[in-house]
C-alpha positions in Angstrom: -51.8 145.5 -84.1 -49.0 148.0 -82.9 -47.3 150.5 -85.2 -43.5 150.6 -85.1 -43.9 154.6 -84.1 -46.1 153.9 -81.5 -44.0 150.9 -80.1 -40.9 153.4 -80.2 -42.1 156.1 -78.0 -43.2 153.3 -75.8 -39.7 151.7 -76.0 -38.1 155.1 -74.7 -39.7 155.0 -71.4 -38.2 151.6 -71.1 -35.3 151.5 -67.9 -31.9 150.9 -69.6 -31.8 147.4 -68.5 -34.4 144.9 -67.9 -34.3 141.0 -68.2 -36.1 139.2 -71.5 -38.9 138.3 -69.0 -39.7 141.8 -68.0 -39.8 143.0 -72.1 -41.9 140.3 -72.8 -44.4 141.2 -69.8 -44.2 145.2 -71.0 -44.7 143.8 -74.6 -47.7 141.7 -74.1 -49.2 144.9 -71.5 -48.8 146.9 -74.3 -50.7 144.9 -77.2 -53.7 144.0 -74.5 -53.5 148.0 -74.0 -53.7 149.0 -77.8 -56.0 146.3 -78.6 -58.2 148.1 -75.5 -58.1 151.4 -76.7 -58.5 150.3 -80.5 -62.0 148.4 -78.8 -63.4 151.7 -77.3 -62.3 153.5 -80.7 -64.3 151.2 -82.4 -67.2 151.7 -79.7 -66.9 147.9 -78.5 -66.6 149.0 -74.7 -69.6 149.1 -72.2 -70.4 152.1 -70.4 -69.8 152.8 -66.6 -73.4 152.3 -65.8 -73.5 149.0 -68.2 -70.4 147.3 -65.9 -72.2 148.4 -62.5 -75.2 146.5 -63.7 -73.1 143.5 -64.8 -71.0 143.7 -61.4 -74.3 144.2 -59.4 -75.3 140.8 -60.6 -72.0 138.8 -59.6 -73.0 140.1 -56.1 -76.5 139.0 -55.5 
C-alpha cells in the first residue's frame, strides 16, 4: 500500500500531460515498486548469490 505523500512527490515528476493509459502504467510501476522495496524491508528478497544459483539452474 502507497501513502498519499509518497504518491505526491511521485506525482510531481509526472510530464504535464500524459494519456489515462500512460497514468495507469506509472500507477501500477509504482505499487509493484513499493510493494518491492516494502519486501526487501521486511527481509523477503534473496540475495545476489541466492538468484545466480537459481538462474544457474534455468541454464543447465
Amino acid at each position: 500500500m502507497i501513502t498519499k505523500e509518497k504518491l505526491k512527490s511521485h506525482i510531481e515528476h509526472f510530464p504535464d500531460e500524459m494519456t489515462i493509459d500512460e497514468l495507469i502504467d506509472r500507477l501500477v510501476f509504482i505499487d509493484k515498486l513499493e510493494k518491492r522495496i516494502q519486501e526487501s524491508d521486511e527481509g523477503k528478497s534473496i540475495s545476489d548469490e541466492e538468484l545466480k544459483l537459481e538462474m544457474s539452474k534455468w541454464f543447465d
